[in-house]
N, C-alpha and C positions, 0 to 999 in steps of 0.2 A: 404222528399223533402229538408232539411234543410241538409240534411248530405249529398245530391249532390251538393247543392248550398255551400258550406261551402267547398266543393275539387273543383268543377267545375267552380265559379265564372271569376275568371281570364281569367280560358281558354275561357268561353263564349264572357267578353268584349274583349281580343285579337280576338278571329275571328269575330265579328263585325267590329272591327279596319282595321284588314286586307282586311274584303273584301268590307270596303269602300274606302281602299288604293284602288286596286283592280280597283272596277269602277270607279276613279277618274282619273287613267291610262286608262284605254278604252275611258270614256268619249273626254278625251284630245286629244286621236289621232283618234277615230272613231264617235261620237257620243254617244248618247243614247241609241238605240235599237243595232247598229252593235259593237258598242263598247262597254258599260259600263257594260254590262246585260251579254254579252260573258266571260268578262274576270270577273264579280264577278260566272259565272257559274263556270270557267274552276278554279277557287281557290277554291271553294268549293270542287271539284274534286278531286286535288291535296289535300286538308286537308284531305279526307275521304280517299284516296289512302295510305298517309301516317299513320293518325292511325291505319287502318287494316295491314298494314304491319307492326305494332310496337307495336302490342299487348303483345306480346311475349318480347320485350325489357322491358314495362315495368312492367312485371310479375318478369323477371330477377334483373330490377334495386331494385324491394322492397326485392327482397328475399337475397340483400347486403347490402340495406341500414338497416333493421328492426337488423342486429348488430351491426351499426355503432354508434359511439360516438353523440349522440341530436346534438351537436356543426357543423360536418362533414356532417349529415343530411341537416342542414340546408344551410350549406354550396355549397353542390349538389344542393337544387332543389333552389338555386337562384345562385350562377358564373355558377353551371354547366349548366342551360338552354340557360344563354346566351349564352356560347360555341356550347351549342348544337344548336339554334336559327339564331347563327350570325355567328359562327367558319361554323360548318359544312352544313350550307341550303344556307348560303352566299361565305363565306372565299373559302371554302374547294372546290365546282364549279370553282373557278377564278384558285384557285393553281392547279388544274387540267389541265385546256390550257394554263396557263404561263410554266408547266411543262413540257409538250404534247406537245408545240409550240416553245421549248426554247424561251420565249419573257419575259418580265418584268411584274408583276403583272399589274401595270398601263395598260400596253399595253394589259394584258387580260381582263381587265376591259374594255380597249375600245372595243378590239373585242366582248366581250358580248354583249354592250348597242348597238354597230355600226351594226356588221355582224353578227348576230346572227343564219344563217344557218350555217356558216365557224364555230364558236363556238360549235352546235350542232354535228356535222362531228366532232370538236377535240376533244369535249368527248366519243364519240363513239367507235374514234378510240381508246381511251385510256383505250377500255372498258376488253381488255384481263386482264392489269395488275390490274388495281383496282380490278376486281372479282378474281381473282388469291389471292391477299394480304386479301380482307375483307374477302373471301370463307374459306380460312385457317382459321384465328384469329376466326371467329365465330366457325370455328368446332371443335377447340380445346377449347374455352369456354362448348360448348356441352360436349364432350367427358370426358372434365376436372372434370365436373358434374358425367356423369356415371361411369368412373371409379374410382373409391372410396368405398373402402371397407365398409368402418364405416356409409354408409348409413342407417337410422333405416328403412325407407318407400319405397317399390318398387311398381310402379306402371305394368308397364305390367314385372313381375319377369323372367318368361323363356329367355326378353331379358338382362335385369338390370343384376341379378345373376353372369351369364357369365362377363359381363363387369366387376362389382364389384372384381370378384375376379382375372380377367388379369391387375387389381391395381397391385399387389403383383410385377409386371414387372417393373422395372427402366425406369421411363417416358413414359410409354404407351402409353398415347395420344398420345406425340410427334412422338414416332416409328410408330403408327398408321396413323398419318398425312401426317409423311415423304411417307412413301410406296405410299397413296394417290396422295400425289403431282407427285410422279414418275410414277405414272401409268398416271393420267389424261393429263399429260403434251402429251403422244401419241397420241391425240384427237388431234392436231396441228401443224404443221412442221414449218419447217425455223425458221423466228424472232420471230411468233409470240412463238413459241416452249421456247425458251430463255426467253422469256418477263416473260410465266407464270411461269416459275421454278424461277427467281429471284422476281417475287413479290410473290410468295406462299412460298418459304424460307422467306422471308424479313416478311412476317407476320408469318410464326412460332416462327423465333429470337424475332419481337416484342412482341409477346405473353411471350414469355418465360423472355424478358427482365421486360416486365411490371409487370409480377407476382412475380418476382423476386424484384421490387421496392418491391409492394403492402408488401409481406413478411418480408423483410429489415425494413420497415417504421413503418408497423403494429407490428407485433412482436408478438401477443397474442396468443398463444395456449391454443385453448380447452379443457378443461380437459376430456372432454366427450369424443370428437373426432378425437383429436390428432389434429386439422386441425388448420391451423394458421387464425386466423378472421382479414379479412379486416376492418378494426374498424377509419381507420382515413384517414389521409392524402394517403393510399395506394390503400384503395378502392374508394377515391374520381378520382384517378389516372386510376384505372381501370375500372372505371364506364365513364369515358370519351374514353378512347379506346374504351370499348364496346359500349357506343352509335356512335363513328365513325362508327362502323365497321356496325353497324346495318341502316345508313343514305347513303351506298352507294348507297343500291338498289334502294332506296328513291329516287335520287338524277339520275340515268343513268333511272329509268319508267318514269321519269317528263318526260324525253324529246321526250317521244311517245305522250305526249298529248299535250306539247308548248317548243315553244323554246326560252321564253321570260325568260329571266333571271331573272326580276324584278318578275313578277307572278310567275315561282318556288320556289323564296323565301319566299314571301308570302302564298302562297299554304303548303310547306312541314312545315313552322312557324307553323302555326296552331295545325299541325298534332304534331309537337313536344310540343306545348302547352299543346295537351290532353294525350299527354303520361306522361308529368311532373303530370298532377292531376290524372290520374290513378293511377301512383305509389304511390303518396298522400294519396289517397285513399285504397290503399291497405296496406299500413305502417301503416295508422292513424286507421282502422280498424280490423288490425288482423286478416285479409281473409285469408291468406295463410296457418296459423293454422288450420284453419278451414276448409278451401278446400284443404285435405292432398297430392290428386295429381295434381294442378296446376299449381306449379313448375316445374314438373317432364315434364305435358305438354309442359311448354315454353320449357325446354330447347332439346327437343324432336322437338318443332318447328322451334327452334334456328338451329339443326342439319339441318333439312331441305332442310332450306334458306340458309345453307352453300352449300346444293351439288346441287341445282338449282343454286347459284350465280358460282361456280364450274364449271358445264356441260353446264355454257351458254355461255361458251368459244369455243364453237363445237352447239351447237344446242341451237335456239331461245326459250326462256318460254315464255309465254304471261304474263305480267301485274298482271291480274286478277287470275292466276294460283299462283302466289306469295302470293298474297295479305290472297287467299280465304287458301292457305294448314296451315299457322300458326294461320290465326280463327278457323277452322275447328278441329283441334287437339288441341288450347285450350280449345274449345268449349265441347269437344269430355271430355277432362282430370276433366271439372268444373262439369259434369252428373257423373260422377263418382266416381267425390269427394262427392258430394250430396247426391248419394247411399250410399254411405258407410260408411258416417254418418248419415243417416235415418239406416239403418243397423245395426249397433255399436257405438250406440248414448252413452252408456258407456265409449266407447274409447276417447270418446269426453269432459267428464267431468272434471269440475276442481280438478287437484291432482291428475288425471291417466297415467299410466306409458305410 
């Protein structure tokens, strides 16, 4: 109890906070019973919506942070929450209809708090390119994972192997992306056809641009692995694109369940509070040693939620269908790691290869 209370504290009095924000906004405009009790339900909602859909982020962010610099560490789980908290459940909603609307941030701010269906409708619409640009960027984090030779651990091998060894090819993921984008872009004609090939290139460039920071900045090669370790200022860099990219979905399901701008920012807060203490928790822990295929799940779930955020440029996913496939496959990855250390409880020991 003390090693929950000791990751979990924050996140518990933040969602108290929030969802006395919450009903203090219902209260205001509707009462007690139709107001206050609705909108602390529909934040609770939105918190649980968004941790189940960022299960999988924050499996990814420990398995960057756990070689990063103490200093860097600390650095992420306090500038980067607020980024993630205020930049992208607040900021990142407004620069979507000042962008979608050409209008001035102010003026999207007003359309949020004013007209709030119009608001709903400009995200909506805007919803080819953002999934185009986040669907990319995360599936090249995924693939970037798989394809890599020097893997020690393969969790399901007959598919890993193959991947591992089309490393060997000059940018793979990237060739693998591109083909992708040119195929899926046939799912849609006309504008919307253009929208998705410029924001699914515009996230593979980003990808490639940001890794290319992260490399430039960090610098450190592995002796083990050849691989260069995000260790400072590069994976703090890339650990903010990657939780952008992981908040869009967050951020286009809020608006199937409200369209109040103030309550999805309070609502998805939450949700990103308890993905900062899981990853806490997972760093401060040394789970990820331990649960050998865990990793492998997220980023297995990470793929995903790339080709549902993809294919929902042509066809509707439900909400719940998101949420449940990246529990389900960590879920699925952490029984496995369990066996197989009940199994090869040797392989486990301190000082084993």
């Amino acid at each position: 109890m003390r090693y929950l209370w000791d990751n979990f504290a924050f996140s518990l009095i933040f969602t108290l906070a929030a969802l006395i924000c919450a009903g203090w906004l219902g209260y205001s405009g509707g009462g007690l019973w139709t107001g206050a009790l609705s909108m602390i339900f529909l934040a609770a909602v939105l918190g649980v919506m968004e941790t189940s859909l960022s299960l999988d982020n924050a499996v990814v962010n420990a398995s960057v942070l756990k070689d990063m610099d103490p200093v860097w560490q600390r650095r992420f789980l306090t500038w980067g929450i607020l980024i993630a908290v205020f930049g992208m459940r607040i900021v990142f909603p407004v620069l979507i209809v000042a962008f979608a609307a050409w209008v001035s941030p102010w003026e999207a701010v007003n359309i949020a708090i004013n007209d709030r269906e119009g608001y709903q409708r400009t995200v909506e619409n805007a919803h080819i390119g953002i999934s185009g640009f986040g669907g990319v960027f995360l599936l090249l984090v995924g693939l970037t994972f798989f394809f890599d030779e020097d893997r020690e651990h393969h969790w399901l091998a007959p598919i890993e192997k193959p991947l591992a060894a089309l490393s060997r090819i000059p940018f793979a993921p990237y060739l693998f992306t591109a083909l992708a984008v040119g195929g899926l872009c046939l799912l849609v004609t006309g504008g919307d056809r253009s929208t998705f090939l410029i924001a699914g290139f515009s996230g593979l460039a980003t990808f490639f641009v940001v890794d290319l920071i992260g490399n430039f900045l960090d610098g450190d090669v592995d002796e083990a692995t050849g691989q260069v370790a995000r260790s400072g200022a590069g994976g703090f860099i890339y650990l903010e694109f990657l939780d952008a990219s992981f908040s869009f979905d967050g951020v286009i399901g809020a608006f199937a369940i409200t369209n109040d701008i103030l309550l999805i920012a309070l609502g998805l807060g939450i949700g990103a509070m308890f993905v900062r203490s899981m990853t806490i928790a997972l760093v401060k822990g040394g789970t990820l040693a331990q649960f050998r295929f865990l990793e492998a799940g997220a980023f297995y779930a990470i793929i995903g939620l790339a080709c549902i955020m993809l294919f929902s440029i042509r066809f509707h996913v439900p909400e719940v269908i998101t949420g449940l496939l990246g529990a389900t496959i960590i879920g699925i990855s952490l029984w496995h790691s369990v066996s197989h250390k009940k199994r090869f409880p040797h392989l486990y020991a301190e000082g084993a290869a």
